[in-house]
C-alpha positions in Angstrom: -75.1 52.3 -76.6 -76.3 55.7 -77.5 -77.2 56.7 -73.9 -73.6 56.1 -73.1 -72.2 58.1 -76.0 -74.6 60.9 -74.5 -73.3 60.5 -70.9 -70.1 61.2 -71.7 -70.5 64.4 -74.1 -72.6 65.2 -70.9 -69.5 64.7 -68.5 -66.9 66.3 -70.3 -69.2 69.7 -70.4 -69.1 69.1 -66.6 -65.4 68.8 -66.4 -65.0 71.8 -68.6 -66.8 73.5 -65.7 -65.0 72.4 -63.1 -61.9 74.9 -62.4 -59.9 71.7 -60.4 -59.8 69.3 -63.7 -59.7 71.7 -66.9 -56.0 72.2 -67.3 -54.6 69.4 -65.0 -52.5 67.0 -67.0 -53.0 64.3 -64.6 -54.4 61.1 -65.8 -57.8 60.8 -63.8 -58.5 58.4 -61.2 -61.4 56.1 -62.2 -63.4 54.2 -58.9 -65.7 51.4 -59.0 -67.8 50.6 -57.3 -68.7 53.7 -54.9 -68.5 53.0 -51.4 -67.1 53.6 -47.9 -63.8 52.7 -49.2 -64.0 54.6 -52.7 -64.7 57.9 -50.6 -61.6 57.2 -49.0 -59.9 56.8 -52.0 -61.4 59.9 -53.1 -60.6 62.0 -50.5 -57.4 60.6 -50.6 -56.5 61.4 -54.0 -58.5 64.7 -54.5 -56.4 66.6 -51.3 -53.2 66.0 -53.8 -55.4 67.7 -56.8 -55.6 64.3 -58.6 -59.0 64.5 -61.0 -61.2 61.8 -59.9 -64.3 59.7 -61.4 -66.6 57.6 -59.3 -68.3 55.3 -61.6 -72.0 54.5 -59.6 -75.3 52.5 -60.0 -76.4 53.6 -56.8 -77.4 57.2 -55.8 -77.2 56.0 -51.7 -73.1 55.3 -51.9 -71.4 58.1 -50.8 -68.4 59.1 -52.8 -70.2 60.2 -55.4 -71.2 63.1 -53.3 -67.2 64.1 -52.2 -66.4 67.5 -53.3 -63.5 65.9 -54.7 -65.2 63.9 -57.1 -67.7 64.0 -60.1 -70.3 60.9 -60.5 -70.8 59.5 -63.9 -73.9 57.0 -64.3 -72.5 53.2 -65.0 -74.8 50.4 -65.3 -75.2 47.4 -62.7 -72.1 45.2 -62.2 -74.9 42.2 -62.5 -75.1 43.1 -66.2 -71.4 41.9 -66.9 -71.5 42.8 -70.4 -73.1 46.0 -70.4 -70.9 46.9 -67.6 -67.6 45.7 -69.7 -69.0 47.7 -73.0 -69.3 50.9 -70.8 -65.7 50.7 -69.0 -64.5 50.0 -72.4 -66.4 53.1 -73.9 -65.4 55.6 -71.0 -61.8 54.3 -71.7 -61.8 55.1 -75.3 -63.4 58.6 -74.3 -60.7 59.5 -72.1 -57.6 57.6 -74.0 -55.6 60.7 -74.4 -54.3 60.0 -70.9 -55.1 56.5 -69.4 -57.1 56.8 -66.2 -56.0 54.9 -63.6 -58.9 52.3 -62.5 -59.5 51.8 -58.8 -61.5 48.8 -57.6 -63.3 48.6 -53.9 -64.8 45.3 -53.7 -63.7 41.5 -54.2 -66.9 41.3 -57.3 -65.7 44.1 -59.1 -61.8 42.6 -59.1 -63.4 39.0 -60.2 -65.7 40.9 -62.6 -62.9 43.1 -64.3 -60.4 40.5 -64.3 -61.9 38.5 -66.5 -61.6 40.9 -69.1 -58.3 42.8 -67.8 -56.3 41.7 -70.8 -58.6 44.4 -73.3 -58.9 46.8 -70.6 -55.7 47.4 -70.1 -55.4 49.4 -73.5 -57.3 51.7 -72.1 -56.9 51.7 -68.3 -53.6 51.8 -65.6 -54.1 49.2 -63.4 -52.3 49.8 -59.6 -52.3 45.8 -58.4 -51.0 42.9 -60.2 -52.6 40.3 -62.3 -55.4 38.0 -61.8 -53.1 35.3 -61.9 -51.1 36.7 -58.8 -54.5 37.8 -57.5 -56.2 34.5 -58.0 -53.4 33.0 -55.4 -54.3 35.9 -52.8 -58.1 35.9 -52.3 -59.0 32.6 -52.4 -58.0 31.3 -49.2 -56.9 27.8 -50.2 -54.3 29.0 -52.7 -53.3 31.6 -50.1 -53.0 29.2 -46.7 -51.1 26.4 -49.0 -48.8 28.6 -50.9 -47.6 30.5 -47.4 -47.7 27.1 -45.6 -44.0 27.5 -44.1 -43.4 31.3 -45.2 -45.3 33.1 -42.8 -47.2 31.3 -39.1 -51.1 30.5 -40.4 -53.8 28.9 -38.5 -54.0 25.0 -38.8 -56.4 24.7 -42.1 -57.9 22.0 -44.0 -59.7 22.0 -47.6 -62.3 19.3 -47.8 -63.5 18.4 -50.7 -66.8 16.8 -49.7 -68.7 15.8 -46.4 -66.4 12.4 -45.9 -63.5 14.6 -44.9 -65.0 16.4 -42.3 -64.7 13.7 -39.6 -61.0 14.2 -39.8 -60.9 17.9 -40.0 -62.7 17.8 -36.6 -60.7 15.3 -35.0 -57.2 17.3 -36.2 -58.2 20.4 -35.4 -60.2 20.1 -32.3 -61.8 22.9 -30.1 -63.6 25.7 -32.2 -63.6 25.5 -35.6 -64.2 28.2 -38.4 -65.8 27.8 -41.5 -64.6 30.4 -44.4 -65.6 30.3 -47.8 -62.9 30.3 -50.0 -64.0 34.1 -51.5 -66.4 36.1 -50.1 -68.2 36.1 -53.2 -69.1 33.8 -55.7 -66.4 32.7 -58.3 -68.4 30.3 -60.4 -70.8 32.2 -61.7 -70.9 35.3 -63.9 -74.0 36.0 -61.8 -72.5 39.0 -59.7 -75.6 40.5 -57.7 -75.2 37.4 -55.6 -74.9 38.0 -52.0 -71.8 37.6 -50.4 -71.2 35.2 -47.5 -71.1 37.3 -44.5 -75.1 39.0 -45.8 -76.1 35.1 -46.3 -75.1 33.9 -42.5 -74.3 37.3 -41.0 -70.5 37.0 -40.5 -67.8 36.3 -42.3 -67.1 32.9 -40.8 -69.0 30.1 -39.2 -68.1 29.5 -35.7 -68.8 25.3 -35.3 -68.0 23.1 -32.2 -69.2 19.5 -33.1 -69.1 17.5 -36.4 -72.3 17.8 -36.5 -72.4 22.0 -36.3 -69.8 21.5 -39.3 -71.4 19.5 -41.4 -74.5 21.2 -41.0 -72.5 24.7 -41.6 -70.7 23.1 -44.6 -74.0 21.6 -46.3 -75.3 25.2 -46.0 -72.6 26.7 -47.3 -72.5 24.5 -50.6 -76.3 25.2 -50.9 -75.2 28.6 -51.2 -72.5 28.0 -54.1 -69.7 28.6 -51.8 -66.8 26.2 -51.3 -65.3 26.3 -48.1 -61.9 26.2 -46.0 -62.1 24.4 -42.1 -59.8 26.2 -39.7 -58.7 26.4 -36.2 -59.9 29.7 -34.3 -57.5 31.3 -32.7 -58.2 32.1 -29.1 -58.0 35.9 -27.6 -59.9 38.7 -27.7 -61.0 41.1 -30.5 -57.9 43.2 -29.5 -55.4 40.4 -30.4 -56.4 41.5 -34.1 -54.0 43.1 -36.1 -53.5 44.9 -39.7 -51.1 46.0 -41.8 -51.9 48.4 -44.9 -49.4 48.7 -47.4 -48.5 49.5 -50.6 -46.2 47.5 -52.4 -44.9 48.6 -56.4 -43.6 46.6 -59.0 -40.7 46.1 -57.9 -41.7 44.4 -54.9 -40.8 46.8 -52.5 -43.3 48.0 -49.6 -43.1 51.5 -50.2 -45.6 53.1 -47.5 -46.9 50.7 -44.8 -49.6 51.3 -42.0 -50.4 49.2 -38.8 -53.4 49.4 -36.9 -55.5 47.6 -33.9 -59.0 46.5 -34.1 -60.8 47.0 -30.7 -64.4 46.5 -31.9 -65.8 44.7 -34.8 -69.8 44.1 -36.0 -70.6 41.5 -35.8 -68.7 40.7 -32.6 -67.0 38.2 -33.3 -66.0 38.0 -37.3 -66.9 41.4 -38.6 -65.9 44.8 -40.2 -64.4 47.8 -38.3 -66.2 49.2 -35.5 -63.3 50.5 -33.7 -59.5 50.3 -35.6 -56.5 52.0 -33.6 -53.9 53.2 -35.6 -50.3 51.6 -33.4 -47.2 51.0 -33.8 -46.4 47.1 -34.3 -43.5 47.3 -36.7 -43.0 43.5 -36.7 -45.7 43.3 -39.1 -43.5 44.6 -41.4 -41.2 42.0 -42.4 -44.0 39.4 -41.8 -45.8 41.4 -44.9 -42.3 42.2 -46.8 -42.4 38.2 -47.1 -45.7 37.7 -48.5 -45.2 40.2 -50.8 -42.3 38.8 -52.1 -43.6 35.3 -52.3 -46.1 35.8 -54.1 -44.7 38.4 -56.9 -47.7 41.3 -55.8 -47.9 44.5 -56.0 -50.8 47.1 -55.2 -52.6 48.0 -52.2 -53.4 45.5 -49.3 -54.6 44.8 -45.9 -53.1 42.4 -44.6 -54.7 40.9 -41.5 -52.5 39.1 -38.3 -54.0 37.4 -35.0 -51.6 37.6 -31.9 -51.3 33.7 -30.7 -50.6 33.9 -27.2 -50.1 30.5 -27.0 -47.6 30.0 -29.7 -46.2 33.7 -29.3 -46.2 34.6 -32.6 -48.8 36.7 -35.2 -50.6 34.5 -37.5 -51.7 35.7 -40.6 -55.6 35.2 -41.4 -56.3 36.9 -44.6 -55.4 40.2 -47.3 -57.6 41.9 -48.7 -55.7 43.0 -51.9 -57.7 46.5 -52.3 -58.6 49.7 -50.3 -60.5 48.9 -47.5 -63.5 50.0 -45.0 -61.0 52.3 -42.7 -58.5 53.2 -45.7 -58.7 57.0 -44.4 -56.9 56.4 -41.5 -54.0 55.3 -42.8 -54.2 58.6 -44.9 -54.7 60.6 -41.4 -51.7 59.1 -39.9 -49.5 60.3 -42.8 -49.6 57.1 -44.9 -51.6 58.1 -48.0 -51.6 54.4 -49.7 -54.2 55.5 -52.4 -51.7 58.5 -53.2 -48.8 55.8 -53.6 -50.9 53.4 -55.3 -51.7 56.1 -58.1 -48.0 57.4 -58.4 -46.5 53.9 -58.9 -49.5 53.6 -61.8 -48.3 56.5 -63.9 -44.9 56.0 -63.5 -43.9 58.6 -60.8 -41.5 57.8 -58.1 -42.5 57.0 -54.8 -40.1 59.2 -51.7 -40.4 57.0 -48.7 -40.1 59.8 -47.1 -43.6 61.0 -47.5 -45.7 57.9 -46.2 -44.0 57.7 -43.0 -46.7 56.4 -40.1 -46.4 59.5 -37.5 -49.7 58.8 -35.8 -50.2 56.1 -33.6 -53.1 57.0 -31.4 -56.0 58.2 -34.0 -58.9 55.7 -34.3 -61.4 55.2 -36.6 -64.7 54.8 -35.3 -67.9 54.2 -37.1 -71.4 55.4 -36.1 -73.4 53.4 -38.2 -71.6 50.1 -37.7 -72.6 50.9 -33.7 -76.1 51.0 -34.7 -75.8 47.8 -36.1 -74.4 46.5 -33.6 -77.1 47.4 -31.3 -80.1 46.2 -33.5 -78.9 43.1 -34.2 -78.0 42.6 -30.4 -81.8 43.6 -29.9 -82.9 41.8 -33.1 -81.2 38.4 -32.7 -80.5 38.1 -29.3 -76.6 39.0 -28.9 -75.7 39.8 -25.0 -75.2 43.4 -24.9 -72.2 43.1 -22.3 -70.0 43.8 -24.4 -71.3 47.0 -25.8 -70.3 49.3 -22.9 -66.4 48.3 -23.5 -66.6 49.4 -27.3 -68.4 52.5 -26.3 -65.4 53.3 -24.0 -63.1 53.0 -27.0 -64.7 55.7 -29.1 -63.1 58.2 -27.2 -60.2 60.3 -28.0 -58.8 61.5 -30.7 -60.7 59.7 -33.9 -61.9 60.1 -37.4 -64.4 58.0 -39.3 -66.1 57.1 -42.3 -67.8 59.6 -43.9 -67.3 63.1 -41.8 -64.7 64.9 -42.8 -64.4 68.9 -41.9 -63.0 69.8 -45.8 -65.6 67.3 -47.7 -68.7 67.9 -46.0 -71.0 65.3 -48.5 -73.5 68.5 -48.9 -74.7 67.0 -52.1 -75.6 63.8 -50.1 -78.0 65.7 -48.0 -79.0 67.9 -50.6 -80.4 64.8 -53.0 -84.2 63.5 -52.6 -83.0 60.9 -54.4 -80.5 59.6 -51.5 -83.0 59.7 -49.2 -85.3 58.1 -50.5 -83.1 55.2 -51.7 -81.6 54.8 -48.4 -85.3 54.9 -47.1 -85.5 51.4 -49.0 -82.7 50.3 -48.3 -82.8 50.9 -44.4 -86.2 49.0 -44.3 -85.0 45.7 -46.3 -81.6 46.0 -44.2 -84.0 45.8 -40.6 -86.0 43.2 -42.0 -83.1 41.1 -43.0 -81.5 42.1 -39.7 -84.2 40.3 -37.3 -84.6 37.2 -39.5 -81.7 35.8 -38.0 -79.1 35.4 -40.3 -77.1 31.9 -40.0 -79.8 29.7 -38.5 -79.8 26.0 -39.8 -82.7 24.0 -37.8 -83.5 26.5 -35.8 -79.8 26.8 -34.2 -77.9 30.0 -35.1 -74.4 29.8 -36.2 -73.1 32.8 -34.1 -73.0 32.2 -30.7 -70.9 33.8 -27.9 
């Protein structure tokens, strides 16, 4: 562990440097792993002066790059215990004032978890426990423990291929197929691919017993156990979110609502287009959850409008910062801020997080240019592409541009280049293999 030791008399010459973080008293923000939502983070701590760290293994993500931000060198997540030695050594290193540790992905939470007990002696973690966690983001704990607290989609839980007949026959119409977490729980081997870049969405769309089994079978192949549930019918605008921030206490302290009117892929995907609204009786559907569960931290919690039924239905939470977090933070809901507060103990004035913005959007290039190749690459009608074009429009922010953090260093670094090069060209070729396909029938269909 020498090189670490090294790295970090390295870093704190680099702090000493930096005007921003030499005489600040403010326990430093720690993020892991860098990505779209960890600049968002960033940005959103760093406009409030907060010193922040992005720990990264990969010179293409982009916080590193923030202004906001310096980078210190961590080793690959899929080395869990070379990973766990250095987040234990950078705590030690900076123990004078705990940093507060902010996680962007559903590996690193599994990954850290497991050893949260010892890293808490050196680290403030802002969301609760795994045990509280555990019940959240894997989606048969959460759909059985909110059966009767909030509306849910009718779901089953097989347990092997004998109990699909019924799940068919109950449920009827279109199915979905979920996996349980979107990446793999029952192996420490975390530079496995998460479900949505093995069959190219985040659910399985099925019709006939046959479709499920065949979706199921592929899914177990995979390691993944699954969750069989009714789709709810309406169009990508019937999608709802609500971005909170809930403390200790249990109280929702700063809470965001927003509109997705585009997604990648089409059907179940991430953000192309999200519309910051005002839907205020997401509130005391999220106040519930909240409360059932004992939770505290950051979330997304996401609602489809049933027409039929005339109610919202919840779907999932994602109990971490999230692909559009900035947009809450441009609509005057700073959740990252709040999240860091409630860890170091300082109070939280309602007052500041009120949603005053209800038109913004947040609009993503790239996920537009992935939504065209894989139209082009897989055979997606392209009908619906002139709609989500029409929704960029207006007033709007997005993922990376921002007019005070201009990611110079980003464009500045052979190194990025390069590595995105690589990147790029596996990403096409994976593209135009069409992701999903069992016996030569794909999975997403329209």
């Amino acid at each position: 562990m020498v090189r670490v030791h090294t790295l970090f008399a390295q870093e704190s010459v680099i702090v000493g440097d930096k005007v921003r973080t030499d005489v600040t008293t403010d326990p430093m923000a720690v993020i892991y792993p860098d990505n779209l939502a960890a600049l968002g983070v960033c940005r959103g701590l760093g406009v409030k002066g907060i010193p922040v760290t992005i720990l990264s293994a990969d010179r293409t993500a982009p916080g590193q790059y923030s202004r906001y931000a310096r980078r210190v060198a961590c080793p690959a997540q899929a080395d869990e215990a070379e990973f766990i030695e250095f987040l234990l050594r950078f705590g030690q290193a900076h123990q004078r004032y705990a940093p507060v540790l902010f996680l962007t992905d559903d590996n690193a939470i599994v990954t850290v978890h497991r050893h949260r007990e010892i890293l808490e002696r050196w680290y403030r973690f802002p969301m609760a426990s795994w045990s509280v966690l555990r019940r959240v983001m894997l989606k048969d704990h959460l759909y059985r423990s909110l059966d009767g607290v909030v509306p849910l989609p009718h779901t089953r839980f097989p347990e092997d291929e004998s109990e699909l007949a019924d799940a068919v026959r109950e449920i009827g119409g279109s199915i979905l197929v979920k996996p349980l977490l979107r990446c793999l729980t029952g192996s420490s081997d975390t530079s496995s691919l998460p479900f949505e870049q093995c069959f190219g969405s985040k659910a399985i769309r099925v019709r006939t017993l046959r479709e499920l089994t065949d979706a199921y079978r592929a899914a177990c192949a995979r390691g993944f156990r699954v969750v069989v549930q009714e789709e709810i019918e309406g169009p990508i605008s019937s999608l709802y979110s609500l971005g909170l921030y809930a403390t200790r206490q249990g109280e929702v302290a700063a809470a965001f609502t927003s509109q997705k009117l585009g997604q990648v892929p089409p059907d179940f995907g991430d953000g192309l287009v999200v519309k910051a609204v005002r839907a205020r009786e997401l509130i005391p559907l999220g106040e519930r959850v909240i409360r059932h569960f004992g939770y505290y931290g950051m979330a997304d919690v996401e609602f489809k409008w049933d027409a039929r039924a005339g109610v919202y239905k919840l779907l999932d939470i994602n109990p971490r910062p999230w692909l559009w977090i900035n947009l809450p933070t441009a609509c005057g809901v700073n959740l990252s801020y709040a999240a860091y507060l409630d860890a170091v103990g300082r109070p939280i004035d309602p007052g500041g997080f009120v949603q005053r913005d209800f038109e913004t959007r947040w609009v993503s290039i790239r996920g537009l240019l992935i939504y065209v190749i894989r139209s082009l690459g897989t055979g997606w009608r392209c009908t619906g592409l002139l709609p989500v074009l029409r929704q960029f429009w207006g007033k709007r922010v997005g993922p990376l541009f921002c007019t005070k953090d201009l990611l110079f260093r980003m464009f500045l670094s052979p190194m990025y280049w390069w590595d995105s090069f690589l990147q790029a060209s596996r990403g096409i070729r994976r593209l135009h293999a069409a992701p999903g396909a069992i016996n030569g029938r794909p999975f997403l269909t329209e």
